[in-house]
C-alpha positions in Angstrom: 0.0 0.0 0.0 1.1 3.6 -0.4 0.5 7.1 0.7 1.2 10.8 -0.6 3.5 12.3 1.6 4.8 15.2 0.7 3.4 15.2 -3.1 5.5 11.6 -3.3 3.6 8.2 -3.2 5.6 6.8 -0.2 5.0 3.0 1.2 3.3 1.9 4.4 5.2 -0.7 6.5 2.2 -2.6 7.6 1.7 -5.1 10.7 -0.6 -7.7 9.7 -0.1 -11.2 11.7 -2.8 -12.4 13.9 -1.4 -13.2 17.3 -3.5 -12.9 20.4 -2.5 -10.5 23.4 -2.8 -11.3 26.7 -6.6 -10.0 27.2 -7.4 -12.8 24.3 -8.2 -10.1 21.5 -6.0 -10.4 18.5 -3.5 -7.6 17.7 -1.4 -6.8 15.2 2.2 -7.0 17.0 4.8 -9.7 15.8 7.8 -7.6 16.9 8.6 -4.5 19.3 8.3 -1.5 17.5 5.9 0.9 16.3 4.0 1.0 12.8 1.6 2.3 10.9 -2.3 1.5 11.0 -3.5 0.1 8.0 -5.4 2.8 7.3 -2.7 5.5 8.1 -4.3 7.7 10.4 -2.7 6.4 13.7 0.3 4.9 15.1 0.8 0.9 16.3 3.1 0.6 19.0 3.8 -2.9 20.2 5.8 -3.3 23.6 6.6 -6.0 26.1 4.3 -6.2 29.0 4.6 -8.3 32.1 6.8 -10.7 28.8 3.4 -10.4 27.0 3.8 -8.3 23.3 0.7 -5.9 23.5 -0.2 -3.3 21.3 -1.4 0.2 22.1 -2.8 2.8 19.3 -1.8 6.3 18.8 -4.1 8.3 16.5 -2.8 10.8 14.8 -4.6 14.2 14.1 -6.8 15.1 11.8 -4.2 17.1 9.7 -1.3 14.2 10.2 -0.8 10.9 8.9 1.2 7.7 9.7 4.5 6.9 8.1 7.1 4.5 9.2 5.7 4.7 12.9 5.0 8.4 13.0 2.7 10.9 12.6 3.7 13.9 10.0 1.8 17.1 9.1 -0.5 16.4 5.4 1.3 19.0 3.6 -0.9 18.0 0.5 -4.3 17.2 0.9 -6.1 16.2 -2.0 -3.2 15.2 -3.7 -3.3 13.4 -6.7 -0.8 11.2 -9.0 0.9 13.5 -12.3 -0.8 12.3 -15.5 -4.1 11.7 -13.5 -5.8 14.3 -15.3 -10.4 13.8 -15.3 -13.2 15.7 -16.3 -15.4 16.5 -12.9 -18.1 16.3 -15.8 -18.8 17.0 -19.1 -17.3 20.5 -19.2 -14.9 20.9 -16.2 -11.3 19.5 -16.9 -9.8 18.2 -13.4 -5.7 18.7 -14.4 -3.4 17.5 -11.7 -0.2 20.0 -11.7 2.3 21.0 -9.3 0.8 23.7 -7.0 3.2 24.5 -4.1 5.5 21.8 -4.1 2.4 19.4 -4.2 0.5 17.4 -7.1 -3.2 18.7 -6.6 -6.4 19.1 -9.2 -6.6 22.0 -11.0 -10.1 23.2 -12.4 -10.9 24.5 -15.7 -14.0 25.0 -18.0 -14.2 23.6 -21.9 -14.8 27.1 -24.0 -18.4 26.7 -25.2 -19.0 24.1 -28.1 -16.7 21.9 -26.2 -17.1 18.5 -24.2 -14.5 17.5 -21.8 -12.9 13.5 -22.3 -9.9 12.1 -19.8 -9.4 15.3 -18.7 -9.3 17.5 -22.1 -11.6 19.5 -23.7 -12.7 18.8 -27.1 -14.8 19.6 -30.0 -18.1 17.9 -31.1 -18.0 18.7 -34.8 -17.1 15.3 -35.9 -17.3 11.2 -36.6 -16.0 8.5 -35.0 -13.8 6.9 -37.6 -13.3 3.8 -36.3 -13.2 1.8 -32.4 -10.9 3.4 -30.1 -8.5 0.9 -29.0 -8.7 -0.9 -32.2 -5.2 -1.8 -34.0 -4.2 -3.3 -37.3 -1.6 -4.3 -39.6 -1.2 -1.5 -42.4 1.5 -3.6 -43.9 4.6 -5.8 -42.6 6.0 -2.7 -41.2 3.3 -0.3 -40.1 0.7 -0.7 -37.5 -2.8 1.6 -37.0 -4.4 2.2 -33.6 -7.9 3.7 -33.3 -7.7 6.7 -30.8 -8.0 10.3 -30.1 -4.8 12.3 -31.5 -6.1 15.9 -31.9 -8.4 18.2 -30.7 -11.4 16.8 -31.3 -13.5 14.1 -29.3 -13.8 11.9 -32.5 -11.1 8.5 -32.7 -9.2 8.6 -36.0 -6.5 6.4 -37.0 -3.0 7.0 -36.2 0.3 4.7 -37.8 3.0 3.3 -35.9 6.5 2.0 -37.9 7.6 -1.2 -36.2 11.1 -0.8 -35.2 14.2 -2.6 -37.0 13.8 -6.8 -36.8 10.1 -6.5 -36.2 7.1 -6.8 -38.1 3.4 -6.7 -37.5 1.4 -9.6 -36.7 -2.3 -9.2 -35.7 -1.6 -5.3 -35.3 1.3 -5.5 -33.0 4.9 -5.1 -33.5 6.7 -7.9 -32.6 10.3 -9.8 -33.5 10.0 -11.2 -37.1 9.9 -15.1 -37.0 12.8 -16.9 -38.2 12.2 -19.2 -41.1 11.0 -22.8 -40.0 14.8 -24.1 -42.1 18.3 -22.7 -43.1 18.1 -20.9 -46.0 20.0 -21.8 -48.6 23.0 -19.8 -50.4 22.7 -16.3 -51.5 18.8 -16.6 -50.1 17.3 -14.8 -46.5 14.7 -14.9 -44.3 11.6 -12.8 -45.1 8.6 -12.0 -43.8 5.2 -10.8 -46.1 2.2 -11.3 -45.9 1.9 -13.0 -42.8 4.0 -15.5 -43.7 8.0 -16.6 -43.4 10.0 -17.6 -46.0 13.7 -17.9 -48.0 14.2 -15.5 -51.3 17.0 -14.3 -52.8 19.2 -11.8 -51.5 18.8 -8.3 -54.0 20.8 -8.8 -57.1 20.9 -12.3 -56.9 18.9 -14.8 -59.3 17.8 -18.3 -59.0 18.5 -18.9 -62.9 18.5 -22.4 -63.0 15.7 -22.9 -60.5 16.9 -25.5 -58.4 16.2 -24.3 -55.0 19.0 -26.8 -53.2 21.7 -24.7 -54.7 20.2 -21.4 -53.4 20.7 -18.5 -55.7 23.1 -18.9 -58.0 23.4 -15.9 -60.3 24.4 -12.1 -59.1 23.9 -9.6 -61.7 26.4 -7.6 -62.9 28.0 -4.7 -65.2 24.5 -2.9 -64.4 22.7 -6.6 -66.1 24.6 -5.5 -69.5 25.3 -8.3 -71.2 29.1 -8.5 -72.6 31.4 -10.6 -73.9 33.2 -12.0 -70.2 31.7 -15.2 -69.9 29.6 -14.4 -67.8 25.0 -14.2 -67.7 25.5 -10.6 -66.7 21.5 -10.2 -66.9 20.9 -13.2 -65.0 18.5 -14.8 -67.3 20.3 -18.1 -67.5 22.6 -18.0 -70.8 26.0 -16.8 -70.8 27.0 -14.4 -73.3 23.7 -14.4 -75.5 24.3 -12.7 -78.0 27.7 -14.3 -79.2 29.9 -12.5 -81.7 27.5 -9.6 -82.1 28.7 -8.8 -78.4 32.2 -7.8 -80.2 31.0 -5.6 -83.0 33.2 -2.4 -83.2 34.7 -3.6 -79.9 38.1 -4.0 -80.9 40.8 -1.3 -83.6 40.9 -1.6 -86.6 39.6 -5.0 -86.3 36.9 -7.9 -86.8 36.3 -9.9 -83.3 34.3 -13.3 -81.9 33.3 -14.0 -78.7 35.9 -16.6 -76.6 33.0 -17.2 -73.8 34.5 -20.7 -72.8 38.2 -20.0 -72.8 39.9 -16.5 -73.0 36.4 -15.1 -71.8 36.9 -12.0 -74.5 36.4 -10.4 -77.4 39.2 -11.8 -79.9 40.5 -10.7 -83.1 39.1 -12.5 -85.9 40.5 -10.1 -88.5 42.4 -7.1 -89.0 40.9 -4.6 -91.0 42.7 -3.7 -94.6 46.1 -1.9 -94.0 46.0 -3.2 -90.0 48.1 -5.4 -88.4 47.8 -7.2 -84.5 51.7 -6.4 -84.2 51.9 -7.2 -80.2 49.5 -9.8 -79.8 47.4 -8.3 -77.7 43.8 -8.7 -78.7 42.1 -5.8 -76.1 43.9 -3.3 -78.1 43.2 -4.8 -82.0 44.5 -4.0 -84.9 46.8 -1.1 -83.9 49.7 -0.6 -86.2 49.6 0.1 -90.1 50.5 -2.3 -92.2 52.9 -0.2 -93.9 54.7 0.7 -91.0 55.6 -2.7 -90.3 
C-alpha cells in the first residue's frame, strides 16, 4: 500500500499477523516496535508487558498521517498522481499539476461548443472513424491504432513504424519469426504477408531454378550483357548474343566471342592496312600495315 506524503507516493510498513494478546483479542504486533495503521491515520506501538507483546494505538490528528511509525503534518491534501488528469463532468477538466511543491487538481472549464474527455476538452464537430482501442496491420512494417490524437473528441487512426527486426502480426509489433529451415545460399529470411520464407538476396537470381543450390546468379556490369563469360543479366545463358557482343569492340579490327576459354572479345581479322603487331587482342589492330 502507499500514501502521498509530501506530493511523493511513499509505502506503508504494515503489521498484519494475527497473534493474540494477553486479554485474548487479536492484535497486530509480531515484533517491538511501532507502525503504521493500516489505514494511516494512527500509530501501532507494540511493547513488552509483564513478557506479553501488547499493542497500544496512537491516532494521529486530523491534519497528520502515519509513516514508518509516525505521525507527520499532510502537507498535501487532496493530492493526486501526475498524469491523472479527469473531467469533474462534461465541461470541467480536473488537471493535476504541481501547485506548491504538491501534485493537486486544478479546475478548468471547456470554452463553449466543447465536451470535456480524460481530462481535455474537445470539439463535437465530428465522426468516429473507427473503435478506439482498435489496432491493425497497415502492412509488414506499419501498425494503426484507433484513438483520439487531436483536438477533437472523435477517434481517428494513427500509424506506428515497427522498429528494426520487427514486423506486424495481428496489429502488434513484434520480433520477425525466423524461417521454420536454413536458408540456402545467396537466399534470406523474409517475412510478407503473414508468412515466413527464403528468397534471394537483392541482385541475386535463382537462374536455374533449383532451390538446393540457393541463388546462383548475381547480376552484374548494371545486367549488360558483354562478352566475359559471364550471364551478366541473369537470365540463364552466358553471353547471348555471341559475336554480335564484339562488334566495333576491338581497332581496326573484326572480333568473336571466346566465352569458354579466354572469356573476351578476340580478333578474328584485322581490318585492310592493320596489323595485330603485339599480340594483344584488347587493343586490336593497332599498327599500319605499312609501317611494319
Amino acid at each position: 500500500m502507499k500514501k502521498m506524503i509530501f506530493g511523493m507516493m511513499l509505502p506503508l510498513l504494515l503489521v498484519t499477523c494475527s497473534d493474540q494478546n494477553s486479554s485474548g483479542r487479536l492484535t497486530l504486533c509480531k515484533e517491538v516496535g511501532r507502525f503504521c495503521s493500516e489505514k494511516g491515520n494512527k500509530i501501532i506501538e507494540c511493547r513488552i508487558n509483564q513478557g506479553i507483546l501488547e499493542e497500544q494505538e496512537i491516532p494521529c490528528k486530523e491534519e497528520e498521517i502515519c509513516w514508518e511509525g509516525v505521525c507527520f503534518e499532510d502537507r498535501c491534501p487532496n493530492s493526486c498522481i501526475k498524469g491523472s488528469d479527469r473531467c469533474l463532468d462534461k465541461t470541467t477538466p480536473l488537471i493535476c499539476q504541481e501547485q506548491n511543491g504538491c501534485f493537486q487538481y486544478k479546475q478548468l472549464s471547456c470554452p463553449e461548443n466543447q465536451v470535456c474527455s480524460e481530462g481535455r476538452c474537445y470539439t463535437t464537430d465530428c465522426k468516429d472513424l473507427c473503435v478506439k482501442g482498435t489496432r491493425e496491420c497497415v502492412d509488414d512494417q506499419r501498425v494503426q491504432e484507433c484513438g483520439n490524437t487531436d483536438q477533437d473528441i472523435c477517434t481517428e487512426w494513427f500509424v506506428k513504424i515497427c522498429s528494426k527486426n520487427q514486423v506486424c502480426i495481428s496489429g502488434h509489433c513484434v520480433k520477425k519469426p525466423e524461417c521454420s529451415e536454413p536458408c540456402a545460399p545467396n537466399n534470406e529470411c523474409v517475412f510478407e504477408d503473414g508468412e515466413t520464407f527464403c528468397r534471394c538476396k537483392k541482385n541475386f537470381v535463382d537462374t536455374n531454378h533449383d532451390p538446393s543450390d540457393g541463388c546462383e546468379c548475381e547480376y552484374s556490369n548494371s545486367t549488360i550483357e558483354i562478352c566475359d563469360g559471364i550471364d551478366n543479366d541473369c537470365d540463364g545463358i552466358i553471353d547471348n548474343g555471341g559475336d554480335r557482343l564484339c562488334m566495333n569492340h576491338l581497332l581496326h579490327a573484326s572480333a568473336i566471342c571466346d566465352t569458354y576459354n579466354q572469356k573476351m572479345c578476340l580478333i578474328e581479322s584485322c581490318d585492310e592496312g592493320w596489323i595485330d603487331l603485339n599480340n594483344d587482342p584488347k587493343d586490336g589492330c593497332e599498327h599500319p600495315k605499312d609501317k611494319e
